[in-house]
PDB file of N, CA, C and O in Angstrom:
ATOM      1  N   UNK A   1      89.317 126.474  16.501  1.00  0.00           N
ATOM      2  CA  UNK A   1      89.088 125.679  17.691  1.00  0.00           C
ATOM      3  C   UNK A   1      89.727 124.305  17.496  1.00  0.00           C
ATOM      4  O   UNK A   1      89.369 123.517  16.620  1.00  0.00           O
ATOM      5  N   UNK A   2      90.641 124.096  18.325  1.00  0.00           N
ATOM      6  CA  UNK A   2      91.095 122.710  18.531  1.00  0.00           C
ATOM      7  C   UNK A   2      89.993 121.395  18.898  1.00  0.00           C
ATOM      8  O   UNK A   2      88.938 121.562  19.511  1.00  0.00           O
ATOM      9  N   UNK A   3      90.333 120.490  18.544  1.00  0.00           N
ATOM     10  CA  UNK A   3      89.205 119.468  18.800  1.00  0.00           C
ATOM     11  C   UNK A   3      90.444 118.197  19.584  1.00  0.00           C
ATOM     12  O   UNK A   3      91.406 117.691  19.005  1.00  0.00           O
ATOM     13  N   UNK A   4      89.963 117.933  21.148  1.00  0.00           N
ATOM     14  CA  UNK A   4      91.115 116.622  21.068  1.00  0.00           C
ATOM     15  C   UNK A   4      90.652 115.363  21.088  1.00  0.00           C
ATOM     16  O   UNK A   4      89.495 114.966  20.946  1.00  0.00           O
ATOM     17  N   UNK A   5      92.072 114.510  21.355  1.00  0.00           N
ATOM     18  CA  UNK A   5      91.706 112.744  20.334  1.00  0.00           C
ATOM     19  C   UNK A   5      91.101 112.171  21.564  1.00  0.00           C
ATOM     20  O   UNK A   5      91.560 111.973  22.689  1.00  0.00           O
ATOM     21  N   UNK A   6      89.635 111.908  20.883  1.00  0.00           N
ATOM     22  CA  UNK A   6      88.404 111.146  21.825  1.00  0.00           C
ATOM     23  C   UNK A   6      89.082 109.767  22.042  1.00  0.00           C
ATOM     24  O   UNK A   6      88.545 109.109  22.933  1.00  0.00           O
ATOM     25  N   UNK A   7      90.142 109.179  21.428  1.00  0.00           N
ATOM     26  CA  UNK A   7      90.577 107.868  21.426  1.00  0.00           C
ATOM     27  C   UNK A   7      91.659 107.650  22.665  1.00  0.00           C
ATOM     28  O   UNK A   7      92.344 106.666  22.943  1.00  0.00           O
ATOM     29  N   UNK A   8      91.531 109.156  23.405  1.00  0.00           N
ATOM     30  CA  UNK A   8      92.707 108.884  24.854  1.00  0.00           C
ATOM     31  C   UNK A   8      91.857 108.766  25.749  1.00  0.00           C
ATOM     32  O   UNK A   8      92.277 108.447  26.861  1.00  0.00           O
ATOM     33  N   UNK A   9      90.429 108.977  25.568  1.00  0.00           N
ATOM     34  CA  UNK A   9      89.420 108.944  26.765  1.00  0.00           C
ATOM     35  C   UNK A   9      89.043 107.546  26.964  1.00  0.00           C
ATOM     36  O   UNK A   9      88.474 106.916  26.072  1.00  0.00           O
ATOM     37  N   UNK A  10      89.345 107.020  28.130  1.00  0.00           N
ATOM     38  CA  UNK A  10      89.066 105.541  28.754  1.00  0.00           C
ATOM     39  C   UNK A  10      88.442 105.524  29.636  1.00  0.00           C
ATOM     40  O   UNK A  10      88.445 106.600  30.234  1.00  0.00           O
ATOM     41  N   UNK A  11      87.587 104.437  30.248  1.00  0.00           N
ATOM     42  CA  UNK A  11      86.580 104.274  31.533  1.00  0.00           C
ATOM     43  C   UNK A  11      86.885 103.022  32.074  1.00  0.00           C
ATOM     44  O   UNK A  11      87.305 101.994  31.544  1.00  0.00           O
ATOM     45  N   UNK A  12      86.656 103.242  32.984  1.00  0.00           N
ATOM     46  CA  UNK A  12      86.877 102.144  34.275  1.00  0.00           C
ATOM     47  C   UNK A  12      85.491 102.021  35.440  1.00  0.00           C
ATOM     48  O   UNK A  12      85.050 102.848  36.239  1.00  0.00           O
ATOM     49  N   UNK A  13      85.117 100.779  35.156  1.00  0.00           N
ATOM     50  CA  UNK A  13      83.763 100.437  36.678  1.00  0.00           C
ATOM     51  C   UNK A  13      84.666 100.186  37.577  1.00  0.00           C
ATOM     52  O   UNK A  13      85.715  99.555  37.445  1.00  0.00           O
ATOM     53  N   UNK A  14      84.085 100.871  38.811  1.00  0.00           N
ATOM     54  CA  UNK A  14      84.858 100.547  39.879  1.00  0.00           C
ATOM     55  C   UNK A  14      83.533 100.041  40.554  1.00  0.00           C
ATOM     56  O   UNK A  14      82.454 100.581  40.309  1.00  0.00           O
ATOM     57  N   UNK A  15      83.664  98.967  41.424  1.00  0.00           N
ATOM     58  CA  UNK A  15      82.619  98.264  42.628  1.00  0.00           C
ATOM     59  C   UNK A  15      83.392  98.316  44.137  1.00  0.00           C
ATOM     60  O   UNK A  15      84.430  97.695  44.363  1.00  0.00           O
ATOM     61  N   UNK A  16      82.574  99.320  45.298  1.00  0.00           N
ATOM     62  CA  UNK A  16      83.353  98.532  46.344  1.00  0.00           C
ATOM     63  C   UNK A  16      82.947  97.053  46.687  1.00  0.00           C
ATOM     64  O   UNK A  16      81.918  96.488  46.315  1.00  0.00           O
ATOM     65  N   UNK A  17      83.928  96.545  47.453  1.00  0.00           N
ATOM     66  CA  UNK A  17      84.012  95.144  47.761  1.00  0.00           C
ATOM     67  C   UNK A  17      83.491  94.867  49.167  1.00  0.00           C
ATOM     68  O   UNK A  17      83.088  95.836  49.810  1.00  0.00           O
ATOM     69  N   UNK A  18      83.453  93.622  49.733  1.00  0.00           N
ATOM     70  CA  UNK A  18      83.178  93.360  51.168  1.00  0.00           C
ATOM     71  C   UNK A  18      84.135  93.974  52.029  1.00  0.00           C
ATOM     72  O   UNK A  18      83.827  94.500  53.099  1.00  0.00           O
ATOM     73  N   UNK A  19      85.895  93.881  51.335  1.00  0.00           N
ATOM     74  CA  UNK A  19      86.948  93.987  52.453  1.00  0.00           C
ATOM     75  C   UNK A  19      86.824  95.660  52.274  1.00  0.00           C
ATOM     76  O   UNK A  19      87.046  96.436  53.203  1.00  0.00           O
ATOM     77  N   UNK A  20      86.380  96.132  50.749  1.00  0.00           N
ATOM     78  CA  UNK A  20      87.157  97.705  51.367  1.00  0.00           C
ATOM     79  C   UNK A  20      85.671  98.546  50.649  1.00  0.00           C
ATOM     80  O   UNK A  20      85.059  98.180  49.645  1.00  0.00           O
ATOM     81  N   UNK A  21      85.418  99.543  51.379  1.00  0.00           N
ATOM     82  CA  UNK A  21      84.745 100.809  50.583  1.00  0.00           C
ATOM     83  C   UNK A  21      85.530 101.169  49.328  1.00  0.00           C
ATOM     84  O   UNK A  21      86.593 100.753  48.868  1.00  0.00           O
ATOM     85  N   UNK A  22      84.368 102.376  48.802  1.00  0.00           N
ATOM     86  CA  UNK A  22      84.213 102.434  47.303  1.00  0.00           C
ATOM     87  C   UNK A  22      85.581 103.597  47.445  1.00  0.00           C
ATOM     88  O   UNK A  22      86.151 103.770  46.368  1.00  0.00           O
ATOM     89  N   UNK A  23      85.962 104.127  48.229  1.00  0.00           N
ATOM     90  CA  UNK A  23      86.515 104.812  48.234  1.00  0.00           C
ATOM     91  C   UNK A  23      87.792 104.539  48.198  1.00  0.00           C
ATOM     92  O   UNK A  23      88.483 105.251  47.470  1.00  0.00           O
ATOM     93  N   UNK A  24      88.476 103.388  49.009  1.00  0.00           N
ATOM     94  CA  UNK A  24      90.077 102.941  48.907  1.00  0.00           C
ATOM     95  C   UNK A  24      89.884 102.248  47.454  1.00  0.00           C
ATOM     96  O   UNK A  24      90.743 102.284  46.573  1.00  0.00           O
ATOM     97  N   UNK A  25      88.313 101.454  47.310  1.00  0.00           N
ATOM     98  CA  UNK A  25      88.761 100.757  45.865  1.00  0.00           C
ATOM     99  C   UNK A  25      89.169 101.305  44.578  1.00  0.00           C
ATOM    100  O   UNK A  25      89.695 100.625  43.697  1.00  0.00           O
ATOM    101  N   UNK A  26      88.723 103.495  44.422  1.00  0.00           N
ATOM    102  CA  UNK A  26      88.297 104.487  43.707  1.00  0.00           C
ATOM    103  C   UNK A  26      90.145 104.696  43.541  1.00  0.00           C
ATOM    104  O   UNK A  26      90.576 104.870  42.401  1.00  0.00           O
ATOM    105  N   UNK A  27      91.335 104.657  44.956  1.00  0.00           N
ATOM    106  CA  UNK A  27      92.565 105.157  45.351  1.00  0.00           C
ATOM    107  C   UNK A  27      93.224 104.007  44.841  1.00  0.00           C
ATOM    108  O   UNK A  27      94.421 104.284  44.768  1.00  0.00           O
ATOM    109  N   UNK A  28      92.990 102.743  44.418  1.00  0.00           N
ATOM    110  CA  UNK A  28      93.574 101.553  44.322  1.00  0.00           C
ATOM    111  C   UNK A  28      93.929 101.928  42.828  1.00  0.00           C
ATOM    112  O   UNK A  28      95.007 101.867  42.237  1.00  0.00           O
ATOM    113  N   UNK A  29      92.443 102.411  42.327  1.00  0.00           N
ATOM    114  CA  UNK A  29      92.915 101.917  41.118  1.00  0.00           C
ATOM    115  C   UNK A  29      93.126 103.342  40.292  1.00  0.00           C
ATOM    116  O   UNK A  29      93.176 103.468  39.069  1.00  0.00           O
ATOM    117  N   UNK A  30      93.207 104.124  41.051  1.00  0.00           N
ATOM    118  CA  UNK A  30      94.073 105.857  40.426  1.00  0.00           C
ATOM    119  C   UNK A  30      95.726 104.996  40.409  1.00  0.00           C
ATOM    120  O   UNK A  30      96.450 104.761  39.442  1.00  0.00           O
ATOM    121  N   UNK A  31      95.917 104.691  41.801  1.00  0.00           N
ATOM    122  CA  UNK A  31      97.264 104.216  42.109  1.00  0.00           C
ATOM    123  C   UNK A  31      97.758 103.319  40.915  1.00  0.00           C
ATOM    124  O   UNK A  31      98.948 103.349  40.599  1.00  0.00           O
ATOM    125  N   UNK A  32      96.705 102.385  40.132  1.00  0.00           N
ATOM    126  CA  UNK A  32      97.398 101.173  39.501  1.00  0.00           C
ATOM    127  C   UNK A  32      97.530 102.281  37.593  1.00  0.00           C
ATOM    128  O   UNK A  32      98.337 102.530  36.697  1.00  0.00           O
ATOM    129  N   UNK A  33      95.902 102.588  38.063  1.00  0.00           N
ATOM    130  CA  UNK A  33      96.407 103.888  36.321  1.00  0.00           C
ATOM    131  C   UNK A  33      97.560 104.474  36.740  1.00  0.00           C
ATOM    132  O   UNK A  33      98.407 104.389  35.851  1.00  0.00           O
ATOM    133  N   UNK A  34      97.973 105.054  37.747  1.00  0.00           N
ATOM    134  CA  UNK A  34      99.314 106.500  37.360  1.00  0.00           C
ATOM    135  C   UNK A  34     100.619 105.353  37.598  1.00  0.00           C
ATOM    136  O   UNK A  34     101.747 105.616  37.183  1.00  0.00           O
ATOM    137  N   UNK A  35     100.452 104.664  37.981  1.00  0.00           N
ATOM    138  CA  UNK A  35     101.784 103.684  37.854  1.00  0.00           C
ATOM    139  C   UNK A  35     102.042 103.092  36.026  1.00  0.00           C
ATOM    140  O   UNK A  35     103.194 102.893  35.643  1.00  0.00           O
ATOM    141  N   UNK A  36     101.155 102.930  35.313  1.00  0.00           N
ATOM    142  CA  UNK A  36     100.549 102.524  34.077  1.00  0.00           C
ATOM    143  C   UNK A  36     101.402 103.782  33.059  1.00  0.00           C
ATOM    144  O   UNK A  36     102.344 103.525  32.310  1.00  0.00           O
ATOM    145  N   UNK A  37     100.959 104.779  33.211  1.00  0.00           N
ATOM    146  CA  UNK A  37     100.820 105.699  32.165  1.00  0.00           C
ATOM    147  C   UNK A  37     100.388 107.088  33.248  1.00  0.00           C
ATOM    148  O   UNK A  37      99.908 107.275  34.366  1.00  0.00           O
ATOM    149  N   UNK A  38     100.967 107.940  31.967  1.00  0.00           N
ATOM    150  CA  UNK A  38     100.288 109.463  32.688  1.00  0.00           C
ATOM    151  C   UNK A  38      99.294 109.723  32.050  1.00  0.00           C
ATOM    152  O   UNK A  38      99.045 109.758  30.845  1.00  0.00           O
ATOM    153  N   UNK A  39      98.381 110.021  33.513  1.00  0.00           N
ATOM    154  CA  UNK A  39      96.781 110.019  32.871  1.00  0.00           C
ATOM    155  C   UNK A  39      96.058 111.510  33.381  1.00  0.00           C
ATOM    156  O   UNK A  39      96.713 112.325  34.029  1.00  0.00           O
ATOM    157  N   UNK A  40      94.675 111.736  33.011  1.00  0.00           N
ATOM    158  CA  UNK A  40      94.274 113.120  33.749  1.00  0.00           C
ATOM    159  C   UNK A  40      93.159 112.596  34.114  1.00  0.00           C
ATOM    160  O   UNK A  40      92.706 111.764  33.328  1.00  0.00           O
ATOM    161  N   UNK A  41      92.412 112.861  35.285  1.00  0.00           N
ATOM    162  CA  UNK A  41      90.895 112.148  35.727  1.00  0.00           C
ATOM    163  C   UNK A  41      90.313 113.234  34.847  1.00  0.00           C
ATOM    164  O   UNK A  41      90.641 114.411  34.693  1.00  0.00           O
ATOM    165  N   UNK A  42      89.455 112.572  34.370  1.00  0.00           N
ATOM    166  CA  UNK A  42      87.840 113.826  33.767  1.00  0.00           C
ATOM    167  C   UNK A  42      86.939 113.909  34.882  1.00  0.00           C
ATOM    168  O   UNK A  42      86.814 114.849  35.667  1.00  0.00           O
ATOM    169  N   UNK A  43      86.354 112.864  34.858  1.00  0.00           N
ATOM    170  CA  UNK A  43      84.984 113.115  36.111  1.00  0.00           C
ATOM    171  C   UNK A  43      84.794 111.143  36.576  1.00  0.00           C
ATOM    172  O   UNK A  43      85.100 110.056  36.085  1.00  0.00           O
ATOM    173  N   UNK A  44      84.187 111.619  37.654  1.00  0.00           N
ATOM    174  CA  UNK A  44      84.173 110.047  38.480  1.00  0.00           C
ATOM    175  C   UNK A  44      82.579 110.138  38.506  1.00  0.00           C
ATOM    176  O   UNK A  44      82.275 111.103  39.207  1.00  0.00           O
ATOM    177  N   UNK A  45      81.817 109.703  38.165  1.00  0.00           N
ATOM    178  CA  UNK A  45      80.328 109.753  38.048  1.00  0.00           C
ATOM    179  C   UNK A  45      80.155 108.164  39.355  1.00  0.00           C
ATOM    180  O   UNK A  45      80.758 107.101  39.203  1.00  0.00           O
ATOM    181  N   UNK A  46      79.372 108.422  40.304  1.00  0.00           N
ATOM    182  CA  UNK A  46      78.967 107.958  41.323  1.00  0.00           C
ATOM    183  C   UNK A  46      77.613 107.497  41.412  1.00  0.00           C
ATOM    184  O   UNK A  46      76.832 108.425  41.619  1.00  0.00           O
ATOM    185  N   UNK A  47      76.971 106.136  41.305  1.00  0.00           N
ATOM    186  CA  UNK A  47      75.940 105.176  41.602  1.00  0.00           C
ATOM    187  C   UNK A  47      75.987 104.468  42.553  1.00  0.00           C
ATOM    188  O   UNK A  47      77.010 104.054  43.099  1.00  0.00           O
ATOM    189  N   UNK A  48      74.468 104.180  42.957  1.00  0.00           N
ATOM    190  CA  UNK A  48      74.297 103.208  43.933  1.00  0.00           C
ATOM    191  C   UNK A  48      73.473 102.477  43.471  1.00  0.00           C
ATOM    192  O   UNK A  48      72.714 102.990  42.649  1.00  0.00           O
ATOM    193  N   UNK A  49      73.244 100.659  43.881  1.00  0.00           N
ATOM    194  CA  UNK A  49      72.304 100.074  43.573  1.00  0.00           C
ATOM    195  C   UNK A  49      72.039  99.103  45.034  1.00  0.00           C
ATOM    196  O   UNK A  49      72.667  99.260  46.081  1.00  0.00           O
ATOM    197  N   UNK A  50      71.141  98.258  44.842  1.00  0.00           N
ATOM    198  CA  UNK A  50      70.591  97.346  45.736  1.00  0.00           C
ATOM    199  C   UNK A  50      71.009  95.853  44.642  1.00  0.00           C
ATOM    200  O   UNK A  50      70.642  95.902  43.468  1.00  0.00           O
ATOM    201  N   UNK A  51      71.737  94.671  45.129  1.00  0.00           N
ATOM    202  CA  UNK A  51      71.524  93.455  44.788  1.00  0.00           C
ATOM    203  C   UNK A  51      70.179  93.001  45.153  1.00  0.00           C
ATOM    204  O   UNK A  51      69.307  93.699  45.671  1.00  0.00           O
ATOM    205  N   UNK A  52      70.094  91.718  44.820  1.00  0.00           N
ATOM    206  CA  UNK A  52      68.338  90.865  44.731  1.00  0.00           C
ATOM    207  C   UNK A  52      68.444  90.481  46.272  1.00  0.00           C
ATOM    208  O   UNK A  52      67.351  90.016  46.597  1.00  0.00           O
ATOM    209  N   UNK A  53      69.304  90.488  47.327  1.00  0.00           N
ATOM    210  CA  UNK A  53      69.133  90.191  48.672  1.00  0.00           C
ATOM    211  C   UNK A  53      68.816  91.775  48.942  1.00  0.00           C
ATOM    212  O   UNK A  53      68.576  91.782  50.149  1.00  0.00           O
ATOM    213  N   UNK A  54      68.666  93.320  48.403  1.00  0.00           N
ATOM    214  CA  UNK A  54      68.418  94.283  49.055  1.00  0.00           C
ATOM    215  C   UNK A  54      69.739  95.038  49.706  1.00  0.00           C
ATOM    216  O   UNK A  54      69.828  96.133  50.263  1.00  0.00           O
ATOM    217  N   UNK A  55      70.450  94.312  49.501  1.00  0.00           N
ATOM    218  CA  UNK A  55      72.100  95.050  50.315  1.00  0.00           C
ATOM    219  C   UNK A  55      72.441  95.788  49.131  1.00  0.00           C
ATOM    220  O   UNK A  55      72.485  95.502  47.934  1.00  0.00           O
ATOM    221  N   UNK A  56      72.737  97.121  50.007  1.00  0.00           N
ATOM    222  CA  UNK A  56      73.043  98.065  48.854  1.00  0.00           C
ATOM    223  C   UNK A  56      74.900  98.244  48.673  1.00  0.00           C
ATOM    224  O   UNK A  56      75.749  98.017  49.535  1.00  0.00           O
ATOM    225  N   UNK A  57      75.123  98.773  47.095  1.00  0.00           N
ATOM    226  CA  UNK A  57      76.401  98.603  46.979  1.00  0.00           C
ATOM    227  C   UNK A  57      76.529 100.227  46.098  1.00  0.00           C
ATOM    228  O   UNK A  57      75.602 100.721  45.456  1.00  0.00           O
ATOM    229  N   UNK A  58      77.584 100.704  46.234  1.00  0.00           N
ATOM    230  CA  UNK A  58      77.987 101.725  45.901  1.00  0.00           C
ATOM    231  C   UNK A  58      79.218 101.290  44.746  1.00  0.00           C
ATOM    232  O   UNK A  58      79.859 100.241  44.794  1.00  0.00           O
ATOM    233  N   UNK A  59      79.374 102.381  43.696  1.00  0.00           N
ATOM    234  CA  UNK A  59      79.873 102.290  42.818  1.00  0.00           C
ATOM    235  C   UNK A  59      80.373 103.708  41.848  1.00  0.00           C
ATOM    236  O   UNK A  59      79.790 104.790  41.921  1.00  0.00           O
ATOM    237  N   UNK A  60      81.852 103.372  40.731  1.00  0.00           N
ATOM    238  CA  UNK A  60      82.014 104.390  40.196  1.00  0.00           C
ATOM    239  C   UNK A  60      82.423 104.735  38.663  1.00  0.00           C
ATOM    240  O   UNK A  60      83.438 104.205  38.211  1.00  0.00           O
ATOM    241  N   UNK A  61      82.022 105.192  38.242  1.00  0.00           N
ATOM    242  CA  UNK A  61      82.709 105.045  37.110  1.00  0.00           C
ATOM    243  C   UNK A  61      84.068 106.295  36.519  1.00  0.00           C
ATOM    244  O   UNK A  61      83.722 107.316  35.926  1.00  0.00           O
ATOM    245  N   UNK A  62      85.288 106.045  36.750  1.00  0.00           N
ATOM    246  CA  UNK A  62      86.380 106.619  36.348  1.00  0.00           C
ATOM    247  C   UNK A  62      86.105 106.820  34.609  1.00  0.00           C
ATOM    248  O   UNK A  62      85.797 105.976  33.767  1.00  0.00           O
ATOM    249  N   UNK A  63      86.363 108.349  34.472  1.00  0.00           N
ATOM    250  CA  UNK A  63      86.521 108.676  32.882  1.00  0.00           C
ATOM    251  C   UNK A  63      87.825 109.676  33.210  1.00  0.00           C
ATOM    252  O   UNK A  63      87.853 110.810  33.688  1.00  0.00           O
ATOM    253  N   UNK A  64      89.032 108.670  32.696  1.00  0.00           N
ATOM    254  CA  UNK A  64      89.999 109.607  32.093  1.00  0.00           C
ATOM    255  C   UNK A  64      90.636 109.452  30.566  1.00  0.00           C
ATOM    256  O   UNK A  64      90.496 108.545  29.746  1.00  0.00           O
ATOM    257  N   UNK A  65      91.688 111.175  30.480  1.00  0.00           N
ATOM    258  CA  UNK A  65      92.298 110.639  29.640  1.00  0.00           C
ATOM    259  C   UNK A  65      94.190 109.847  29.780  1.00  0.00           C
ATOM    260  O   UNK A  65      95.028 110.210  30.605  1.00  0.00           O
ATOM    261  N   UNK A  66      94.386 108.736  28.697  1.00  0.00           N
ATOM    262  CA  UNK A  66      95.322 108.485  28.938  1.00  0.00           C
ATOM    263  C   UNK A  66      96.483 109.473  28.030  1.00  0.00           C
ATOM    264  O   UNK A  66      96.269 110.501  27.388  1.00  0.00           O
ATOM    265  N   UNK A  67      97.220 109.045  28.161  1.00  0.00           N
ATOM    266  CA  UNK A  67      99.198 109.577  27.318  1.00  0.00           C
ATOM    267  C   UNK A  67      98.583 108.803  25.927  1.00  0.00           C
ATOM    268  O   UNK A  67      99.149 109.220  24.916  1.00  0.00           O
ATOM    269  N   UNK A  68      97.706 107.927  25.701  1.00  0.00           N
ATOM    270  CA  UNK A  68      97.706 106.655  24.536  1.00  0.00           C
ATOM    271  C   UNK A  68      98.307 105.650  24.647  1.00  0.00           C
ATOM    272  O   UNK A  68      98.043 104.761  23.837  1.00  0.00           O
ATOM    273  N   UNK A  69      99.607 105.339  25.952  1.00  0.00           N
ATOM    274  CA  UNK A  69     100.276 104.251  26.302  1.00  0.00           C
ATOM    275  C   UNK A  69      99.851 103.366  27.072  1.00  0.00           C
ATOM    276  O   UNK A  69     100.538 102.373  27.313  1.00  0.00           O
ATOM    277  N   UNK A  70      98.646 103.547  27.605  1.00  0.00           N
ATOM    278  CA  UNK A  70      98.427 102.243  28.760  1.00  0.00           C
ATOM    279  C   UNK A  70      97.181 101.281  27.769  1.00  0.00           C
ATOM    280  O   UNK A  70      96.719 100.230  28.212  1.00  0.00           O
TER     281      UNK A  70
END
């Protein structure tokens, strides 16, 4: 059994913002990794929370792997 290098697996928080949902912010930054390096998404694990005013914010966390170049 092959075992592969845990040291290409990287994470990224993503927050949406006021101007854009979590979703163009999720496309922004695929767009800025594959411009970077060739990468593979693993899994996008998806949270929500409430700030101390109660406004809720959505959020993501990107786990891919990279080439080892970015």
């Amino acid at each position: 059994m092959t075992m592969g290098n845990a040291s290409n697996i990287r994470t990224i928080f993503v927050q949406e913002k006021p101007s854009a949902d979590l979703g163009t912010v999720i496309n922004e930054q695929l767009e800025e990794l594959s411009g970077i390096a060739d990468i593979e998404i693993i899994d996008i694990k998806f949270t929500s929370f409430s700030d101390e005013d109660g406004v809720g914010w959505h959020a993501a966390l990107i786990i891919y792997k990279g080439s080892g170049n970015e």
